[in-house]
N, CA, C and O atoms as a GROMACS GRO file, in nm:
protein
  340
    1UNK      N    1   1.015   0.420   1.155
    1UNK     CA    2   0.903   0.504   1.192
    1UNK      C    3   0.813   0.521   1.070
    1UNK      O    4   0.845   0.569   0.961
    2UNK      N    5   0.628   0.447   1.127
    2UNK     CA    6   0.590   0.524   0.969
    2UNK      C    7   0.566   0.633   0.989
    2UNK      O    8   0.574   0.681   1.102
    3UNK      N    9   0.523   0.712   0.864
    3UNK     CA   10   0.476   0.855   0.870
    3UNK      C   11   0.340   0.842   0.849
    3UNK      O   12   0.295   0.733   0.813
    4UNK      N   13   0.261   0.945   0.867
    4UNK     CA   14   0.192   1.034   0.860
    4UNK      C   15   0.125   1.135   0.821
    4UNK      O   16   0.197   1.235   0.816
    5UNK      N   17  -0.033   1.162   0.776
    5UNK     CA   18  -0.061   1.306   0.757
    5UNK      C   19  -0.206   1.286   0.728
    5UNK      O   20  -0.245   1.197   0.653
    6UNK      N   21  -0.283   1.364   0.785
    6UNK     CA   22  -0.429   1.426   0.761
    6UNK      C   23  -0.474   1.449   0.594
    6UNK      O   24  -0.412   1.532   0.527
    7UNK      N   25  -0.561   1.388   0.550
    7UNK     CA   26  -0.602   1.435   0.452
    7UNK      C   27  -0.783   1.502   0.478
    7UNK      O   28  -0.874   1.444   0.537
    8UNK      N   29  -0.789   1.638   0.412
    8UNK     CA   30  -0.959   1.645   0.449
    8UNK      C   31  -1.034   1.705   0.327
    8UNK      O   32  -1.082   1.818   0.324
    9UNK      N   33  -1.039   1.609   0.218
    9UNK     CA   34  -1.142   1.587   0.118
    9UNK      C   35  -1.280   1.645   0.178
    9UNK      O   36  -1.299   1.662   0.298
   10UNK      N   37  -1.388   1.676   0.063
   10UNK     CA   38  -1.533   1.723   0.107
   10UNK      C   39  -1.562   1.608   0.164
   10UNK      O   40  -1.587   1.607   0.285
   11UNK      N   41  -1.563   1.476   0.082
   11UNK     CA   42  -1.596   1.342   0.176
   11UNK      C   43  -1.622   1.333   0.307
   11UNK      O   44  -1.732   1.315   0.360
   12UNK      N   45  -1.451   1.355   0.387
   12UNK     CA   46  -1.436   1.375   0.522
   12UNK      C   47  -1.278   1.338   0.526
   12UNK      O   48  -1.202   1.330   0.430
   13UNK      N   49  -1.250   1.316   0.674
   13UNK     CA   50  -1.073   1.334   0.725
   13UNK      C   51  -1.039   1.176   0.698
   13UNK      O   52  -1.107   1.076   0.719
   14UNK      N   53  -0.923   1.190   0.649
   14UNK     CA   54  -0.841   1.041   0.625
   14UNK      C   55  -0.713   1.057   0.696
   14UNK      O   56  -0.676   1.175   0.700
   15UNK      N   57  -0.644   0.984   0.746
   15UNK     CA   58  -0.514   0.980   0.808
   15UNK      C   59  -0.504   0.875   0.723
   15UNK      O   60  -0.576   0.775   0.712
   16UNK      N   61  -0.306   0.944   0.604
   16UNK     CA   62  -0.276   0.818   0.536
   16UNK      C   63  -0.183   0.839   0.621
   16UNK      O   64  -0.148   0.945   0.673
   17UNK      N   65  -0.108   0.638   0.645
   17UNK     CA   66   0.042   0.596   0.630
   17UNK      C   67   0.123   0.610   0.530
   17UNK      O   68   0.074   0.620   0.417
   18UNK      N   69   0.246   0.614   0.544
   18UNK     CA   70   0.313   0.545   0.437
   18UNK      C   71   0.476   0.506   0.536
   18UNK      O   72   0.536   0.581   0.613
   19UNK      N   73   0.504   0.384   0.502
   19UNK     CA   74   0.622   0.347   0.488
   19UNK      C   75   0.765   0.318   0.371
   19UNK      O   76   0.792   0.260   0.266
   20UNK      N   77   0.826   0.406   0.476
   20UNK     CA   78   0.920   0.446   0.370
   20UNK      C   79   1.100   0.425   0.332
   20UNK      O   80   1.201   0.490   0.307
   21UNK      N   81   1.022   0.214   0.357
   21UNK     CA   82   1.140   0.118   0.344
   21UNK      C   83   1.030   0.002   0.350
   21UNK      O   84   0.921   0.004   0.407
   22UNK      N   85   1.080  -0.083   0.287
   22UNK     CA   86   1.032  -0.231   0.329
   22UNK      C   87   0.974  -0.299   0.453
   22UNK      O   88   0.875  -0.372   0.462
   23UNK      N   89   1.079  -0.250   0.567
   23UNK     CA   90   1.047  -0.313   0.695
   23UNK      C   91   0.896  -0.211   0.728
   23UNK      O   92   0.792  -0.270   0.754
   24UNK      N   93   0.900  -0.077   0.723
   24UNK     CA   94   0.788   0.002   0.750
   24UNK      C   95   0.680  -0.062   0.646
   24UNK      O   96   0.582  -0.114   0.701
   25UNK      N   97   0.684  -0.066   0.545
   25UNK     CA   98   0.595  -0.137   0.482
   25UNK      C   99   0.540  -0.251   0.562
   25UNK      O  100   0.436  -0.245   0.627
   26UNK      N  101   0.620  -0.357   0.551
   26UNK     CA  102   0.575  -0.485   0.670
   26UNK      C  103   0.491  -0.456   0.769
   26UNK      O  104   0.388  -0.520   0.791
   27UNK      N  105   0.532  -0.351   0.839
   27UNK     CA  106   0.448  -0.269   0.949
   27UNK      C  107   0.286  -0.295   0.956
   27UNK      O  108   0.211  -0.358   1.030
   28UNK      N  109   0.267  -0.192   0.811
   28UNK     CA  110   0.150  -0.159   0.756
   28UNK      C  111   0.047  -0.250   0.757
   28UNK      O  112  -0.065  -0.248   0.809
   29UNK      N  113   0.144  -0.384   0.642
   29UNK     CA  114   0.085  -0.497   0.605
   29UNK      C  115   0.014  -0.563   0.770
   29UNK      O  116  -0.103  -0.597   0.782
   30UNK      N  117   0.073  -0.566   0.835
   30UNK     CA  118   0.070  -0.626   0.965
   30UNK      C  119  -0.092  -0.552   1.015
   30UNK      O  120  -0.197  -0.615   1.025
   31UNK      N  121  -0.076  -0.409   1.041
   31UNK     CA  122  -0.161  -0.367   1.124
   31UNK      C  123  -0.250  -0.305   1.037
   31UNK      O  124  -0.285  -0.198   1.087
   32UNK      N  125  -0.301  -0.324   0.933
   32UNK     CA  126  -0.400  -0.258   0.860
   32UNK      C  127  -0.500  -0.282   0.871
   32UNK      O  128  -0.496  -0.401   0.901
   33UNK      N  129  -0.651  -0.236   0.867
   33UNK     CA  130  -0.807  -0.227   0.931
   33UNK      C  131  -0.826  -0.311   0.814
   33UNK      O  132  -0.732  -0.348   0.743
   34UNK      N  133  -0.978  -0.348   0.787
   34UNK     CA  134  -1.085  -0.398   0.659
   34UNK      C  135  -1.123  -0.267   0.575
   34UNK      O  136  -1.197  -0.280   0.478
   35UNK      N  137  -1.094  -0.194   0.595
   35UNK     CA  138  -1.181  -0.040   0.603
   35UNK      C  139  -1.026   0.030   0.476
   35UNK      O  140  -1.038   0.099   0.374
   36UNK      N  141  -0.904  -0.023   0.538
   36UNK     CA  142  -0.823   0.052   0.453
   36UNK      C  143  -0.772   0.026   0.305
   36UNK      O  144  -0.778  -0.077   0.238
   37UNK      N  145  -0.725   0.143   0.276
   37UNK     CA  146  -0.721   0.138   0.135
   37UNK      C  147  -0.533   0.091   0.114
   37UNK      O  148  -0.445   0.160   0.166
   38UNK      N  149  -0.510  -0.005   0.051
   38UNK     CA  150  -0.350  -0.016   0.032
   38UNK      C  151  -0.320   0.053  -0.135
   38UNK      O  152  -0.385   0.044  -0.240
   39UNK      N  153  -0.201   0.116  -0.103
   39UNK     CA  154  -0.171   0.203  -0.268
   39UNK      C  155   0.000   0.178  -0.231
   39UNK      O  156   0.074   0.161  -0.133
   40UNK      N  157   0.005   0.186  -0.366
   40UNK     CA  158   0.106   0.170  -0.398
   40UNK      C  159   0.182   0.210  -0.517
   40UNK      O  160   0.172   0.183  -0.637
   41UNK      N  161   0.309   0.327  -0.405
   41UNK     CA  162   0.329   0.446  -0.533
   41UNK      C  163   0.446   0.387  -0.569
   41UNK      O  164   0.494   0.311  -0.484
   42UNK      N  165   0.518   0.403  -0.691
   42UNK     CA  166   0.677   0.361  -0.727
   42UNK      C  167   0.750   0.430  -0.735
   42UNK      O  168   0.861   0.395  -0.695
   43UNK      N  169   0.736   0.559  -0.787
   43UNK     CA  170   0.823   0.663  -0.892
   43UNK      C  171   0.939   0.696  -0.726
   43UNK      O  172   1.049   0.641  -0.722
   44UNK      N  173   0.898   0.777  -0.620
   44UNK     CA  174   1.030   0.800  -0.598
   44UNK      C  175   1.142   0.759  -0.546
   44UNK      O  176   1.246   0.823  -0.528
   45UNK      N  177   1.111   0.619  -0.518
   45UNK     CA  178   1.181   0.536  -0.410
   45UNK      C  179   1.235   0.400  -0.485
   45UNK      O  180   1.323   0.323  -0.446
   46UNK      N  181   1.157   0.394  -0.604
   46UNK     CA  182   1.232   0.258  -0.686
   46UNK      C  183   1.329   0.270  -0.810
   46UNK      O  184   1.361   0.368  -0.877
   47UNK      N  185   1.365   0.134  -0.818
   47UNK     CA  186   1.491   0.117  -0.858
   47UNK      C  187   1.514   0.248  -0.998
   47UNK      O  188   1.627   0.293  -1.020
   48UNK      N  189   1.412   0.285  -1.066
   48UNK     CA  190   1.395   0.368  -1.175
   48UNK      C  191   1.431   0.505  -1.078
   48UNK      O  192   1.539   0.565  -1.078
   49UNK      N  193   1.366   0.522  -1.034
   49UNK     CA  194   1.315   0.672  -0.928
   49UNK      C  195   1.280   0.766  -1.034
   49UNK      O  196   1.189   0.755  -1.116
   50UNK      N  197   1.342   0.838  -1.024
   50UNK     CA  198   1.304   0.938  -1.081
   50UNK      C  199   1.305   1.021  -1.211
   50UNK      O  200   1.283   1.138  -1.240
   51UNK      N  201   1.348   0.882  -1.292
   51UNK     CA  202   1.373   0.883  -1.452
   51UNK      C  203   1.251   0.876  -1.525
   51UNK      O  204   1.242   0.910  -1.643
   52UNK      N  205   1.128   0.817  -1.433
   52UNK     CA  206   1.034   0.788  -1.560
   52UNK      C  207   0.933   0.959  -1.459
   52UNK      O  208   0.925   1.008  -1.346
   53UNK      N  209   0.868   0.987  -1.633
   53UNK     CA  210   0.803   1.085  -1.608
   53UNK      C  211   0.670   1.038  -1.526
   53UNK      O  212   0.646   1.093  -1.419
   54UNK      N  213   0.556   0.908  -1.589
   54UNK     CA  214   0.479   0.866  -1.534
   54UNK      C  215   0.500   0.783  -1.440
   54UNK      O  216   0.615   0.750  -1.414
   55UNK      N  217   0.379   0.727  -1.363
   55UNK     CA  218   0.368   0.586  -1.267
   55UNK      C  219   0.221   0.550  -1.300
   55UNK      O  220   0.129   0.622  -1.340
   56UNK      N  221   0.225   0.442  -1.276
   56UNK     CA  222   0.076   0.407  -1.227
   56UNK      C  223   0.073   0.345  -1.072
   56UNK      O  224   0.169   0.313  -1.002
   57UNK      N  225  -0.036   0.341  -1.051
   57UNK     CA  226  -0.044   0.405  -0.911
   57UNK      C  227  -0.161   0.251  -0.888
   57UNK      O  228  -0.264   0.228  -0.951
   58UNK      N  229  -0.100   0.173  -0.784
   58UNK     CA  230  -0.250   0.048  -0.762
   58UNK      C  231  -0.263   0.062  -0.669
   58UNK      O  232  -0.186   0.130  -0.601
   59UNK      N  233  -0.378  -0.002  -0.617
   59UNK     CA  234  -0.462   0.041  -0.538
   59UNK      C  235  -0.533  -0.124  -0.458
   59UNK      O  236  -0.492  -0.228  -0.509
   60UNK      N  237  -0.586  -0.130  -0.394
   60UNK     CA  238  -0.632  -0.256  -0.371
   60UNK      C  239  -0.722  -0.227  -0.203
   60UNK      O  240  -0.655  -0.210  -0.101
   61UNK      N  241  -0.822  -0.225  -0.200
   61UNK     CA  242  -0.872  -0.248  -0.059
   61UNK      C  243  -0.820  -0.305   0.063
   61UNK      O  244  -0.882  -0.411   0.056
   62UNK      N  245  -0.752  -0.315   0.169
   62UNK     CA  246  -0.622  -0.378   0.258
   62UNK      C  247  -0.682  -0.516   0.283
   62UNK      O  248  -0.597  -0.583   0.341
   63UNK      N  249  -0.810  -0.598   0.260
   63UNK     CA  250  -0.874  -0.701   0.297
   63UNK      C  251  -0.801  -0.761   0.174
   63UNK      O  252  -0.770  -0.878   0.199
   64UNK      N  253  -0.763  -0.723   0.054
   64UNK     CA  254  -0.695  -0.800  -0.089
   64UNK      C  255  -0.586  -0.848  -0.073
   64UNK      O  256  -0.529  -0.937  -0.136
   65UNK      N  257  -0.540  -0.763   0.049
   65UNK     CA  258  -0.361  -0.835   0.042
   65UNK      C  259  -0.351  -0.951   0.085
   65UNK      O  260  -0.448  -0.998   0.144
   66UNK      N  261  -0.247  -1.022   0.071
   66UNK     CA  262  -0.194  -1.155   0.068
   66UNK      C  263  -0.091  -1.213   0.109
   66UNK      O  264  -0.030  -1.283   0.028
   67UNK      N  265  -0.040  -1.200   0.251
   67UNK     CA  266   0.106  -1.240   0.299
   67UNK      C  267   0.146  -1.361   0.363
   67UNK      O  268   0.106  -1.396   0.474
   68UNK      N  269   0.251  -1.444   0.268
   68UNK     CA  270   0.269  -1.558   0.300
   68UNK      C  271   0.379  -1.561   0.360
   68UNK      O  272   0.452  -1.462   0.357
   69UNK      N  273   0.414  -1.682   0.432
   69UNK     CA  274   0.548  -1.687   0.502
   69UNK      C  275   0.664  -1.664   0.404
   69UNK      O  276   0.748  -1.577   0.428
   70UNK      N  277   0.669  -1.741   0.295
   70UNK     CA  278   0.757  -1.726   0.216
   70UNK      C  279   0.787  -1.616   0.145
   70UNK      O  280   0.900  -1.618   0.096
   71UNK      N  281   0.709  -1.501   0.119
   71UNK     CA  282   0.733  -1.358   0.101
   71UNK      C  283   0.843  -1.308   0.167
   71UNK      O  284   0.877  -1.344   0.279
   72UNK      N  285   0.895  -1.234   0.107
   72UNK     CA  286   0.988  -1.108   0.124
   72UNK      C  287   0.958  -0.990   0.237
   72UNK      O  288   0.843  -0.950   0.251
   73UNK      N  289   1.053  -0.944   0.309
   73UNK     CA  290   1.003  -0.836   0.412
   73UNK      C  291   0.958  -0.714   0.300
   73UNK      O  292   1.019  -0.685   0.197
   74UNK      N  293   0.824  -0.645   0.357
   74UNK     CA  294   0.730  -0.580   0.281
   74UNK      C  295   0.725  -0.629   0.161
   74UNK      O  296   0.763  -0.551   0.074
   75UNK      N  297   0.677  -0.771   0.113
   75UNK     CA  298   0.628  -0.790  -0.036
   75UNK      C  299   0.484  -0.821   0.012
   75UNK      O  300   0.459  -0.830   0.132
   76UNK      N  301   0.400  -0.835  -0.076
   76UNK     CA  302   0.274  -0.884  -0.058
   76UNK      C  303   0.213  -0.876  -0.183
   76UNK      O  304   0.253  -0.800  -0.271
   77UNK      N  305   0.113  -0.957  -0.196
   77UNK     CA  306   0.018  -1.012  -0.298
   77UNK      C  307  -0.044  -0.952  -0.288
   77UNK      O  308  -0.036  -0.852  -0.216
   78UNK      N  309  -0.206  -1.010  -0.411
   78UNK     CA  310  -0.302  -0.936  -0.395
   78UNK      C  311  -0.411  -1.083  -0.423
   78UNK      O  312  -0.412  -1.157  -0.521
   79UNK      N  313  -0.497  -1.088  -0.302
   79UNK     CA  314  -0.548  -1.232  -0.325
   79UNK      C  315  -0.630  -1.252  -0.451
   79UNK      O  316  -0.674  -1.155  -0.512
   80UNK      N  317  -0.648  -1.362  -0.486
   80UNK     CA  318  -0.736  -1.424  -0.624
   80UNK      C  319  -0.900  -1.374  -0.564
   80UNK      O  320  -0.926  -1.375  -0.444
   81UNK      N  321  -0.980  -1.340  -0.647
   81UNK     CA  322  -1.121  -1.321  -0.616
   81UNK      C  323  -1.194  -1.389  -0.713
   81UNK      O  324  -1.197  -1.316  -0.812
   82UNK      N  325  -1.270  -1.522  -0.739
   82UNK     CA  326  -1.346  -1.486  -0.877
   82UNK      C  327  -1.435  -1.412  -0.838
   82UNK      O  328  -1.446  -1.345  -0.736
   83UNK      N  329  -1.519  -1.432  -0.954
   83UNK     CA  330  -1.642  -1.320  -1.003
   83UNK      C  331  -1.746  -1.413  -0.948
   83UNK      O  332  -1.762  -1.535  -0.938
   84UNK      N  333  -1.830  -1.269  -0.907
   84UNK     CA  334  -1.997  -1.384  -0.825
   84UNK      C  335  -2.016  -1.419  -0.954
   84UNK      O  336  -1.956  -1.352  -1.038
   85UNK      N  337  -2.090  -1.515  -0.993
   85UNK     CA  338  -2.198  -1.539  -1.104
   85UNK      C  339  -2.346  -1.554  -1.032
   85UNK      O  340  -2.446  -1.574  -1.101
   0.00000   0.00000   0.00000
């Protein structure tokens, strides 16, 4: 099951996902808009958890991701872009 929750910034209302295993991840990857934002948190769920004080936190527009057959259930890339010139 993914989860859920309302966010309402001055901006306006966001409904984030999150999956919270691999296969839910996959989910995501699967059904995500052009419009969405993919992030990707580490600290409480990986192999470290909850030893390191920081994370960094990426981010990528959901049109960036990159899923090949040969990937892992919920792994994904982040596609190559060059630069306009």
């Amino acid at each position: 099951m993914v989860f859920y929750f309302k966010v309402q910034p001055e901006a306006g209302d966001y409904t984030n996902f999150m999956g919270l295993d691999k296969y839910e991840n996959e989910e995501l990857i699967k059904y995500g808009f052009m419009e969405d934002i993919w992030f990707h948190l580490v600290k409480a769920n990986s192999i470290q958890g909850k030893k390191v004080n920081n994370i960094d936190v990426v981010y990528t527009p959901w049109s960036n991701l990159k899923k090949t057959p040969s990937m892992d259930v919920g792994q994904v890339g982040r596609e190559s872009r060059e630069a306009d010139t």
